[in-house]
N, C-alpha and C positions, 0 to 999 in steps of 0.2 A: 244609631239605636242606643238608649241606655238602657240599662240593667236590672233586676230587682235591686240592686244595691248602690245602686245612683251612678257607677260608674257608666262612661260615655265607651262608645268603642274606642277615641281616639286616647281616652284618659285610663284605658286596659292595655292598649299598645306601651303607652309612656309607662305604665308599671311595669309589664312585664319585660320590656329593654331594660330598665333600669335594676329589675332584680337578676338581668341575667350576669350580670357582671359580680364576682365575688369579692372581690372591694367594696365594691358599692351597697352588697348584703351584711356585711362585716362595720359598713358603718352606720348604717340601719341602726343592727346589734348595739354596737357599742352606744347609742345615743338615743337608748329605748329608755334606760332607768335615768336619765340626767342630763342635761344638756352638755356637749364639749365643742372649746374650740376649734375650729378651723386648724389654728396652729398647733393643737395637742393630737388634733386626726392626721396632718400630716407627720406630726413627730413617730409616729405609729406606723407610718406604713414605709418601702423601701423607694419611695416617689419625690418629684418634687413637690414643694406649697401648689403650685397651678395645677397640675395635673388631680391632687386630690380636690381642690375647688373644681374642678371639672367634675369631677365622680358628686360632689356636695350638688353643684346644678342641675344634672341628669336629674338626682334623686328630688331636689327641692321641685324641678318643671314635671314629676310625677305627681308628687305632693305628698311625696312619703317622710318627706324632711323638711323643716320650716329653718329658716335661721333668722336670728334676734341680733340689734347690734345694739352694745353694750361698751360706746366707750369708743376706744380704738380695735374691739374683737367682734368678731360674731359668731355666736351660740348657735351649735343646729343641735337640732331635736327631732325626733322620729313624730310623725303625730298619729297618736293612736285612734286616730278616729278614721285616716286613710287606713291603716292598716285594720282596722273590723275590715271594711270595705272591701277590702284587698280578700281579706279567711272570708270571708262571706261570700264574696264571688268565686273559691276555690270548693268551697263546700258546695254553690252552685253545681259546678261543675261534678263534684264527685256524688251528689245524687244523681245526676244526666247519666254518667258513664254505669252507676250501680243497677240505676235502672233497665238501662240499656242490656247489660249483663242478665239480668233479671227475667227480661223477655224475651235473651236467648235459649236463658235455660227450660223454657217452660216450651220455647218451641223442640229444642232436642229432645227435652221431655217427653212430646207428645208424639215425636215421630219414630218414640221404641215399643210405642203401644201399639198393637196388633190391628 
């Protein structure tokens, strides 16, 4: 099934694994205003090179992060077009459950009136 927001079920799975990890949200963050390397994201975290290219891949096979090569480096970047995608299917959601809430209240509502 896909979504109002184009995502796929299997491409809501891969975001939401890949934002469950707080690394992996931290390098989102940092690669939201400007592209960084690989070797400046690792130099950042208490990991090795591979293990943060691991966290870079989870996030780029979501497609919350693109990387560019530039030489002997590669550039990742957040792409903020996955992430509308991304608030837009949590806003989905938070109409669902408002609503939801909504239609409870109105049945509690009605089951104090006489």
């Amino acid at each position: 099934m896909v979504s109002r927001t184009g995502l796929s079920d299997a491409e809501v799975d891969r975001v939401f694994h890949a934002l469950a990890d707080a690394t992996r949200r931290d390098i989102v963050r940092r690669t939201l205003v400007d592209g960084v390397t690989v070797s400046a994201l690792a130099a950042a975290y208490d990991m090795s090179f591979a293990a943060v290219q691991k966290h870079v891949t989870v996030l780029e096979g979501a497609g919350l992060v693109t990387k560019e090569p530039r030489g002997r480096v590669r550039i990742v970047r957040a792409d903020p077009e996955q992430l509308d995608r991304v608030r837009g299917l949590l806003e989905d959601f938070g109409r669902l459950w408002n609503a939801r809430i909504d239609r409870l209240d109105t049945l509690l509502a009605s089951d104090d009136e006489p």
